[in-house]
C-alpha positions as CSV (number, residue, x, y, z in Angstrom):
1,X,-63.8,-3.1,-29.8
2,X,-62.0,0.0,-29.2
3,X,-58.2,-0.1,-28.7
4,X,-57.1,1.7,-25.8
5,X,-55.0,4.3,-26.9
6,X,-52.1,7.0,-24.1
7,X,-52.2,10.0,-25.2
8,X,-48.4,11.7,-24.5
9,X,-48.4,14.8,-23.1
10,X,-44.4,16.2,-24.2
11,X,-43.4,13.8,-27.1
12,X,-40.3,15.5,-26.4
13,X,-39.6,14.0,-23.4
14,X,-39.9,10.3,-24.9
15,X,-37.6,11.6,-27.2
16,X,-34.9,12.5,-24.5
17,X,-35.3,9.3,-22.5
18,X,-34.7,7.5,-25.9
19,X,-31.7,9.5,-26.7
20,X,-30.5,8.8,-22.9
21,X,-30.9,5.2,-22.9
22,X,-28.9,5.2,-26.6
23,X,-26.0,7.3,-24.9
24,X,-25.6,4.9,-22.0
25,X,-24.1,6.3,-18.6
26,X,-21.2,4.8,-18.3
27,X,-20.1,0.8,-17.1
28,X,-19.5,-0.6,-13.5
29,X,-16.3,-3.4,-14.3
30,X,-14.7,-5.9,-12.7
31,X,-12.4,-8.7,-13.4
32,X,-11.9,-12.4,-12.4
33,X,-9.8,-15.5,-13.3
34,X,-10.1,-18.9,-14.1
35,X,-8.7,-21.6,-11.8
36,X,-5.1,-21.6,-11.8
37,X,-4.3,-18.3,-13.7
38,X,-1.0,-16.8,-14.2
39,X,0.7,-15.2,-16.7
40,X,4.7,-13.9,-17.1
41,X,5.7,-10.1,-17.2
42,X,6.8,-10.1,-20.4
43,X,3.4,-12.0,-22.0
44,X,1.5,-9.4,-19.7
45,X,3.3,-6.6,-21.1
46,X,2.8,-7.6,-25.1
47,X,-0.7,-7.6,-24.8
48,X,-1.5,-4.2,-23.2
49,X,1.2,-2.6,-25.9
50,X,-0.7,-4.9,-28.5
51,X,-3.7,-1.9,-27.9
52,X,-1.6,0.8,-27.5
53,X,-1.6,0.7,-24.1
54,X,1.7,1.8,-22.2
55,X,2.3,0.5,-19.3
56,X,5.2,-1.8,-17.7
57,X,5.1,-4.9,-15.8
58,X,8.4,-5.6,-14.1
59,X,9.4,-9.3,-12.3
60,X,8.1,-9.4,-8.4
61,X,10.7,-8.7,-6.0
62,X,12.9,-11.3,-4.4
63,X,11.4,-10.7,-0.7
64,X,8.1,-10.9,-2.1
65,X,8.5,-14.3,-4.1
66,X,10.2,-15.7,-1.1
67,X,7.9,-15.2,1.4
68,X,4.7,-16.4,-0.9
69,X,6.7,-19.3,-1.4
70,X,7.2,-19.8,2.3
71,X,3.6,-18.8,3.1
72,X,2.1,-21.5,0.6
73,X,3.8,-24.1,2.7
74,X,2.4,-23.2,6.5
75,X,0.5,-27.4,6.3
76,X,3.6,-29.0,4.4
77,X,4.0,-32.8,6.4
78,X,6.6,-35.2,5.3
79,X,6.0,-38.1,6.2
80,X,3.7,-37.3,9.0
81,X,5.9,-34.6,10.7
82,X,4.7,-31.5,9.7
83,X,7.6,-28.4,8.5
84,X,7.0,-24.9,7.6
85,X,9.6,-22.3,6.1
86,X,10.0,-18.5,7.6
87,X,12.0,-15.6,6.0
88,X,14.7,-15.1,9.4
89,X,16.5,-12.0,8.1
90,X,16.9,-9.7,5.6
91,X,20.0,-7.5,4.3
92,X,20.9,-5.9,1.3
93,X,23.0,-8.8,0.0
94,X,21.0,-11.6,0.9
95,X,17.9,-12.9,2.4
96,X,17.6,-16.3,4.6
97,X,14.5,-18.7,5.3
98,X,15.0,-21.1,7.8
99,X,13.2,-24.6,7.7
100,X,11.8,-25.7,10.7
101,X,10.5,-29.2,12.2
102,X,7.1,-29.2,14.0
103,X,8.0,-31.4,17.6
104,X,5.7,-34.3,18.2
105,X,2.1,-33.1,18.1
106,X,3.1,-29.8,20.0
107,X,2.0,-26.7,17.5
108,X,4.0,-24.0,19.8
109,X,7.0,-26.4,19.6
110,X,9.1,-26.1,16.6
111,X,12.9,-26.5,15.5
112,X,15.4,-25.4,13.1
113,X,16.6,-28.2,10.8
114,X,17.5,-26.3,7.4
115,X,19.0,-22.8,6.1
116,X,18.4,-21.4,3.0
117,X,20.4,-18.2,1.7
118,X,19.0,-16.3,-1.4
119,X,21.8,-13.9,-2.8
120,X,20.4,-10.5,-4.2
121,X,23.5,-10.5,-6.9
122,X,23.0,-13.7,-8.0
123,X,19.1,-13.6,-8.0
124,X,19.1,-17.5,-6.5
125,X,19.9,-19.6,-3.7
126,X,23.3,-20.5,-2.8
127,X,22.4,-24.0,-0.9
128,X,21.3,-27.2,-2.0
129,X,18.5,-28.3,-0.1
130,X,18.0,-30.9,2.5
131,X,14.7,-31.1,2.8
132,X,11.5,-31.7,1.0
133,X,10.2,-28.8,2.4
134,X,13.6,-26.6,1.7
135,X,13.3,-27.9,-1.8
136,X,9.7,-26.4,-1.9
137,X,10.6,-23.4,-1.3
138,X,13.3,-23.1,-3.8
139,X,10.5,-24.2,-6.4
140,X,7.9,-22.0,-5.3
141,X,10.3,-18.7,-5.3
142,X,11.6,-19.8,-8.8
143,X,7.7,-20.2,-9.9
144,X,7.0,-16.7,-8.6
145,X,10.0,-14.6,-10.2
146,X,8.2,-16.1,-13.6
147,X,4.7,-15.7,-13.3
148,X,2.3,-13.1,-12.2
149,X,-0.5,-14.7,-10.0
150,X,-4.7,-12.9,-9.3
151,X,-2.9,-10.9,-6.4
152,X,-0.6,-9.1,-8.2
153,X,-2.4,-8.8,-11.3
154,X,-5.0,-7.3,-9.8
155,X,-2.9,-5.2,-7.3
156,X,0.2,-4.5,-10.4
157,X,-1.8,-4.3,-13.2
158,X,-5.1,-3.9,-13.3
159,X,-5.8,-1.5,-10.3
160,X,-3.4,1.0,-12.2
161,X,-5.1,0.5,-14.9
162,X,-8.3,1.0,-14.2
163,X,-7.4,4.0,-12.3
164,X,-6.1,5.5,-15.5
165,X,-9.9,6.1,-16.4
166,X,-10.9,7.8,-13.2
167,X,-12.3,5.0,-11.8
168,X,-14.1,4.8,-8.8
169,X,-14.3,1.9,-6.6
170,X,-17.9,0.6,-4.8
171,X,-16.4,0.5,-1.4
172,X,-19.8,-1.8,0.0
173,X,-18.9,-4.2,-2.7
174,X,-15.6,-6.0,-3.0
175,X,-13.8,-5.5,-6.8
176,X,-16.5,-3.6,-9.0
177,X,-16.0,0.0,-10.4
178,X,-17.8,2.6,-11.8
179,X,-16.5,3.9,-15.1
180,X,-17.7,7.3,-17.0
181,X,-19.2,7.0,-20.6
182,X,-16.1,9.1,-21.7
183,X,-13.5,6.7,-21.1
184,X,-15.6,3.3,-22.4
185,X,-13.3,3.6,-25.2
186,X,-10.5,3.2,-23.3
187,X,-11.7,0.4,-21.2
188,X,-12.9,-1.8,-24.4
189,X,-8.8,-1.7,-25.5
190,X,-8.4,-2.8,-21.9
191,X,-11.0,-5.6,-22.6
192,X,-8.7,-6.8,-25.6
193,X,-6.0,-7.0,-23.7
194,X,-7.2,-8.8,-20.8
195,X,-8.9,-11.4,-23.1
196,X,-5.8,-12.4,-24.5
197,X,-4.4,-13.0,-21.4
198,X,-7.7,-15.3,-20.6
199,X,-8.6,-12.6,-17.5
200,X,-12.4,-12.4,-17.8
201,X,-13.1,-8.7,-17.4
202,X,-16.7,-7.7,-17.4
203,X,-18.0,-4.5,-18.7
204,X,-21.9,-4.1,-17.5
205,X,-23.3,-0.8,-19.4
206,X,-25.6,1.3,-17.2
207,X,-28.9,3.4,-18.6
208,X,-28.5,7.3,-18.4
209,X,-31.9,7.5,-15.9
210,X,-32.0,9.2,-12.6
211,X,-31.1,6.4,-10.2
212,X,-28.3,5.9,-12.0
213,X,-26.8,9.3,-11.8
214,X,-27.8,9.7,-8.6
215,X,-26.2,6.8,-7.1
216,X,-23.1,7.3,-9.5
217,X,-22.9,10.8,-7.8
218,X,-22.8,9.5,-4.6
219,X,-20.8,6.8,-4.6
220,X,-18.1,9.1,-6.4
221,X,-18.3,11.6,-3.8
222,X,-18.1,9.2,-1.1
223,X,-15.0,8.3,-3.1
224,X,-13.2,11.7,-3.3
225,X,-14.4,12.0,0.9
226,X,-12.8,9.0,1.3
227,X,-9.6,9.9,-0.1
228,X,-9.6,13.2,1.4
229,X,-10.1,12.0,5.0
230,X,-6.9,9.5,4.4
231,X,-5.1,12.9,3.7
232,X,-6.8,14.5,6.9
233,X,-5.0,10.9,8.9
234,X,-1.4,11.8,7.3
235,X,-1.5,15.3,9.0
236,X,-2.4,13.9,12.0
237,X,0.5,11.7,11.6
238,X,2.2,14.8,10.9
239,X,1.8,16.7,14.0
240,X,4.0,14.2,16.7
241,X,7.1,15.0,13.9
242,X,9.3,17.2,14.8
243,X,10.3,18.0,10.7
244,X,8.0,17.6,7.7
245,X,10.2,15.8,5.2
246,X,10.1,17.0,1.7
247,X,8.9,13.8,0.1
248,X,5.8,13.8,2.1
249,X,5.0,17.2,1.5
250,X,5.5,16.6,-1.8
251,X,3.4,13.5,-1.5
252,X,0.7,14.9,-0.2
253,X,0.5,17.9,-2.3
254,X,0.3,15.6,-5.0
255,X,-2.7,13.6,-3.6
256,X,-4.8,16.6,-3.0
257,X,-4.3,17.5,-6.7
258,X,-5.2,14.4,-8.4
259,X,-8.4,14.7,-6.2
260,X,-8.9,17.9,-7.5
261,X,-9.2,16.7,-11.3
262,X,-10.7,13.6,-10.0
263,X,-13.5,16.1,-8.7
264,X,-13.5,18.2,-11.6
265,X,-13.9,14.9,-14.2
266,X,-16.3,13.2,-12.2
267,X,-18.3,16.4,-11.2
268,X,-18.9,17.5,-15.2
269,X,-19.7,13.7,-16.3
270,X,-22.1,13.2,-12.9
271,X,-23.2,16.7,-12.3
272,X,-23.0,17.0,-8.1
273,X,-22.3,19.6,-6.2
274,X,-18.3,20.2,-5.1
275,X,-18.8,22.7,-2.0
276,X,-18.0,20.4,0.9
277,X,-15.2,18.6,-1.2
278,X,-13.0,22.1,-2.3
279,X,-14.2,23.2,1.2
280,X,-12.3,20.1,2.3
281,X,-9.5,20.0,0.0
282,X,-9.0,23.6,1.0
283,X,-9.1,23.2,4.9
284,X,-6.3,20.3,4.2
285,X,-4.2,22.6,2.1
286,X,-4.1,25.3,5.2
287,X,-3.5,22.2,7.5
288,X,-0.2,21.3,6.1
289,X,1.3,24.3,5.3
290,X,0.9,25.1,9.0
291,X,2.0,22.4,9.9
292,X,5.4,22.3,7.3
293,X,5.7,26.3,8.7
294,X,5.3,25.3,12.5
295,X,8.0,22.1,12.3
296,X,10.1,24.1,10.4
297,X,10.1,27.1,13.3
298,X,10.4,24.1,15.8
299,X,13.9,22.1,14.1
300,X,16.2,25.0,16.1
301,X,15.2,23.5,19.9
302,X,15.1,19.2,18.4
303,X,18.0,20.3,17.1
304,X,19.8,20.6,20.7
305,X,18.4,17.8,22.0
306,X,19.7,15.6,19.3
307,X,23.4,17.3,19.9
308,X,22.6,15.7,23.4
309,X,22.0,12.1,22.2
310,X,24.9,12.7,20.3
311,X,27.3,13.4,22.3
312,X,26.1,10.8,24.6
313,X,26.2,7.7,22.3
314,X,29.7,6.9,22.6
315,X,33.0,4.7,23.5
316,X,32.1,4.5,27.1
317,X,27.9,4.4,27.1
318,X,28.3,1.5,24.0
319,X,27.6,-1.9,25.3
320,X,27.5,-4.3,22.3
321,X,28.5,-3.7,18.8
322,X,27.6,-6.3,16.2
323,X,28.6,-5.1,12.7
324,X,26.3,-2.2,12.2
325,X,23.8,-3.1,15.5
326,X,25.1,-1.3,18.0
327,X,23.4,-1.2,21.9
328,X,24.4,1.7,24.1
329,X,23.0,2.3,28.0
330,X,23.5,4.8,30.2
331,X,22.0,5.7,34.2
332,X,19.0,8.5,34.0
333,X,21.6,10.4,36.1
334,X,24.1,10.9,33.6
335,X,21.6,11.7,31.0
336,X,20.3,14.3,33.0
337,X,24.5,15.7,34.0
338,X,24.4,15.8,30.3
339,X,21.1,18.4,29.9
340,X,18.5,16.2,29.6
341,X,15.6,17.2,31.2
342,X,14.9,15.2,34.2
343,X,10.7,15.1,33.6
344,X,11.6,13.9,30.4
345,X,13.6,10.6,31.4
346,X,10.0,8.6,31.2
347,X,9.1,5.8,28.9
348,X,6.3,8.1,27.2
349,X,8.7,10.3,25.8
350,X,10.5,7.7,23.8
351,X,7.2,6.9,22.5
352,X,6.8,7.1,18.7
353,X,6.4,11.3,17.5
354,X,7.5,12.5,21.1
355,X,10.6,14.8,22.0
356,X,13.3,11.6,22.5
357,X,12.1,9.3,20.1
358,X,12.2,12.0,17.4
359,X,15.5,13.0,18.2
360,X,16.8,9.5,18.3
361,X,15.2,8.6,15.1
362,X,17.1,11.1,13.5
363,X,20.5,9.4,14.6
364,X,19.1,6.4,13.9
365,X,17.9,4.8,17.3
366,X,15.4,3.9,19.7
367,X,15.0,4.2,23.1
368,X,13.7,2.5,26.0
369,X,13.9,3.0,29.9
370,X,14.4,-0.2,31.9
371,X,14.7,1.0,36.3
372,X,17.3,3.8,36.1
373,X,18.9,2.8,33.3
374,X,18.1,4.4,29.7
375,X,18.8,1.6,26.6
376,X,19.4,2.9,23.0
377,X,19.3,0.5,20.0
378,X,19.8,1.0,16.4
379,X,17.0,1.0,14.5
């Protein structure tokens, strides 16, 4: 019997899809954690310098170990009455949570029964507790300033990280990224690191075929769009200032660049076309330099109107001063004696980005009108 044989009709093109396959076409990665993870700053920061990897992990802050401690206990019961701890105020000196006592079976029905006080200087709590549930949250906070938990690891560390290779994130499925064959390198000292520190980080090669790239190519411009149109919803933002400030220009300038070597990376490894994405970097660029230019032109006329608020928060208009909280009110008559505009005494225009609430923003305030009376606050 015969064997069949296939005759090929370009041995050359074997040859390619061979040499393809050998050369890979990049990795989609992800990460996960065993029960119970958690590792300190310092341990986290030996192992990515043990591969030459700089980067630096600091302690959390105290307002965010404080209120994971307190949010950990929202079901803590003591012998059958049920207590839950709240961050009640916050300065630069010191932050309070306040320990409260669940009334009978009533879950709208709660009341104070303990006061804790976290110093900034001291980096600790200045009261012993009274509670089981006070004493929780002293343990919990203490836990957190020392170890790094999945949420912040993935948030501190490894999105950073990862981003450090031009990463781009599947946004229809939650944690994996796609990874160009240039930076594999890169990610396998990454692998090291994170094995020591018993995160499981997954590396799944993909094959240089069509499918691949073409999917790749999408998803990475659906990527660079994506960034692009959270640019487009910071101008927007823009337009109800009444002055561009030079950090978010700055900001923003800066975002529009790293998308444009984002593009240029990802567009030479993945081969798609970049017209609709420089067209759209381009059309932002325009947008916010008319913007800054048309703000800047428009700083002379907020510029009166917040000489007005000045003058008129004072002595006689303040109505309670509480160490730096000060509440001022005045009738819509003698804001208008002053040069207010009359059609302007409305609730609207003490909305966020309009003509008042710019002007008291800059001074500091907010504003409110209650019948014929006008209500500033500090913010």
């Amino acid at each position: 019997m015969t064997k069949p044989t296939i005759k090929r009709s370009n041995p050359s093109t074997d040859r390619q899809i061979a040499t393809n396959v050998a050369q890979g076409f990049g990795s989609l990665v992800s990460w996960g954690y065993p029960r119970n993870w958690t590792a300190s700053p310092t341990v986290i920061n030996e192992a990515f310098e043990q591969q030459g990897l700089e980067i630096s992990v600091e302690p959390l802050s105290d307002q965010h170990c404080i209120s994971v401690a307190c949010g950990a206990l929202k079901k803590f019961q003591d012998n059958g009455v049920r207590y839950r701890a709240e961050v009640s105020s916050k300065t630069d000196e010191e932050i309070t949570v306040t320990i409260q006592q669940q009334e009978g079976d009533r879950k709208t029905s709660w009341t104070p029964v303990e006061v804790l006080t976290w110093n900034i200087e001291l980096g600790d709590f200045t009261d012993a507790p009274e509670t089981l549930c006070g004493q929780a949250v002293i343990k919990n906070t203490h836990f957190k300033k020392q170890n790094y938990q999945p949420m912040e690891f993935s948030r501190y560390v490894m999105s950073p990280v990862i981003k450090q290779s031009h990463a781009i994130k599947l946004q229809d499925i939650s944690g994996l990224y796609y990874v160009i064959e240039t930076y594999l390198p890169y990610l396998a000292k990454v692998r090291v690191a994170t094995d020591s520190l018993n995160v499981r980080f997954r590396n799944r090669a993909l094959v240089a075929d069509n499918e691949n790239q073409q999917e790749m190519a999408q998803v990475a411009e659906d990527s660079l769009m994506d960034r692009i149109e959270e640019v487009q919803d910071t101008l927007k933002k823009w337009e109800s200032k009444s002055k561009v400030r030079k950090t978010s220009q700055d900001a923003l300038n800066a975002e529009l660049e790293a998308i444009k070597d984002e593009c240029s990376i990802l567009c030479e490894a993945l081969g798609f076309a970049t017209d609709t994405i420089t067209q759209a970097i381009k059309s932002a660029e325009d947008t916010a330099k008319k913007l800054v230019e048309e703000k800047d032109e428009n700083v002379s006329s907020d510029t009166d109107i917040i000489n007005l608020w000045k003058s008129l928060l004072n002595d006689d208009t303040l109505l309670v001063e509480n160490g730096d909280e000060k509440v001022y009110s005045m009738t819509i008559s003698d804001v208008v004696q002053a040069g207010i505009n009359k059609s302007t005494t409305k609730n609207y225009y003490f909305n966020d980005g309009q003509i008042h609430a710019r002007a008291l923003a800059e001074l500091g305030c907010f504003g409110i009108v209650q019948s014929d009376e006008i209500v500033i606050q500090t913010i």
